[in-house]
C-alpha positions as CSV (number, residue, x, y, z in Angstrom):
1,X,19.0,16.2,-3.9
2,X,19.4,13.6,-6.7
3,X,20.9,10.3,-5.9
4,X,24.2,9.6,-7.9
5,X,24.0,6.2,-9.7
6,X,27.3,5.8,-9.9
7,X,29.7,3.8,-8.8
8,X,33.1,4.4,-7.5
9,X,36.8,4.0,-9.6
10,X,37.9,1.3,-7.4
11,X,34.2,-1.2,-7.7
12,X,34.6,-0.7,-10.9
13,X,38.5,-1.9,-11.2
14,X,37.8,-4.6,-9.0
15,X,35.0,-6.0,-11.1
16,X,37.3,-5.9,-14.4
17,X,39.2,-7.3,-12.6
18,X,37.1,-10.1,-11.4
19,X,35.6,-10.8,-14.4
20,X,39.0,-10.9,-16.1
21,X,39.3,-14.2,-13.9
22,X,36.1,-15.3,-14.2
23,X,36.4,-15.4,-18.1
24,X,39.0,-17.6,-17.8
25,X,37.8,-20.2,-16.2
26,X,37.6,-23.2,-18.8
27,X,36.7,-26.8,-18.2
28,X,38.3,-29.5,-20.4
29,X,37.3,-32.6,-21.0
30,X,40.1,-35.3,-20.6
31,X,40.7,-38.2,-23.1
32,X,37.5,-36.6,-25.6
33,X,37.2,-36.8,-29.4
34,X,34.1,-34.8,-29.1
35,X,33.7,-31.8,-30.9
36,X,33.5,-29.4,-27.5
37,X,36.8,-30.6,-25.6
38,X,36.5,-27.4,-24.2
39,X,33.8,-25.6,-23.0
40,X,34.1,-21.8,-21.5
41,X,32.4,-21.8,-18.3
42,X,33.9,-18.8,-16.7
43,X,32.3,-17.0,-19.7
44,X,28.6,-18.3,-19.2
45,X,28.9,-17.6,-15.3
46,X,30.1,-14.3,-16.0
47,X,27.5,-13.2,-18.5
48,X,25.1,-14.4,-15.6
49,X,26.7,-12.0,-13.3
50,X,26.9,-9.3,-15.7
51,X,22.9,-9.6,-16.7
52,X,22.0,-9.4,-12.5
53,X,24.7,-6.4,-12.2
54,X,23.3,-3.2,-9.9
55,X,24.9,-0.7,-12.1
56,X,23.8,-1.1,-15.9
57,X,26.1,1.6,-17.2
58,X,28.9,-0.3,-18.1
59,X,27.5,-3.3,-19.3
60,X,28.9,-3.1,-22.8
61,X,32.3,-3.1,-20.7
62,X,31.9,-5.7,-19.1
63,X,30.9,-8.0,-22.1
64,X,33.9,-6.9,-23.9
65,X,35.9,-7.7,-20.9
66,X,35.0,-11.5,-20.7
67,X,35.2,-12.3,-24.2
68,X,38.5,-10.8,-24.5
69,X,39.3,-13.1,-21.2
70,X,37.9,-16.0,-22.3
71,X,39.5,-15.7,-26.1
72,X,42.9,-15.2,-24.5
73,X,42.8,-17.8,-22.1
74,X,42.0,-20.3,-24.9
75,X,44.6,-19.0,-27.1
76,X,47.7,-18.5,-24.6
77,X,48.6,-20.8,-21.8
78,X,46.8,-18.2,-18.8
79,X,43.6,-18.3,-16.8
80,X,42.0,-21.8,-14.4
81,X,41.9,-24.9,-16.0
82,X,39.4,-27.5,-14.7
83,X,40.0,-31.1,-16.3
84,X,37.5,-33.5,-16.0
């Protein structure tokens, strides 16, 4: 018998879901002129996770999910905050 590769509804609500947060993580940098006051780190840790994910299928997914996250969570006044 063939092994399924797939995983089941709830993982894969619960990882939207987590990367939903993770997008929208941001860390801002307090008191700078500089041209990146803002810089998207829930984005570049989630692409990490999303590269090292057991379950390729959904990748494209995924991607879409955390650049919507991250977009919106610039945009409107949602998501973590970290000011430095």
């Amino acid at each position: 018998m063939a092994q399924s590769n797939m995983e089941p509804d709830s993982t894969f609500f619960l990882k939207i879901v987590m990367y939903m947060i993770i997008g929208s993580v941001w860390l801002y940098f307090d008191g700078s002129s500089a041209l990146w006051r803002a810089v998207p780190v829930g984005l570049v840790v989630g692409l990490l996770f999303v590269q090292h994910d057991h379950f390729a299928i959904d990748r494209k997914i995924e991607y879409a999910v955390l650049l919507v996250s991250a977009v919106l969570s610039y945009a409107l006044p949602v998501g973590v905050a970290i000011v430095i």
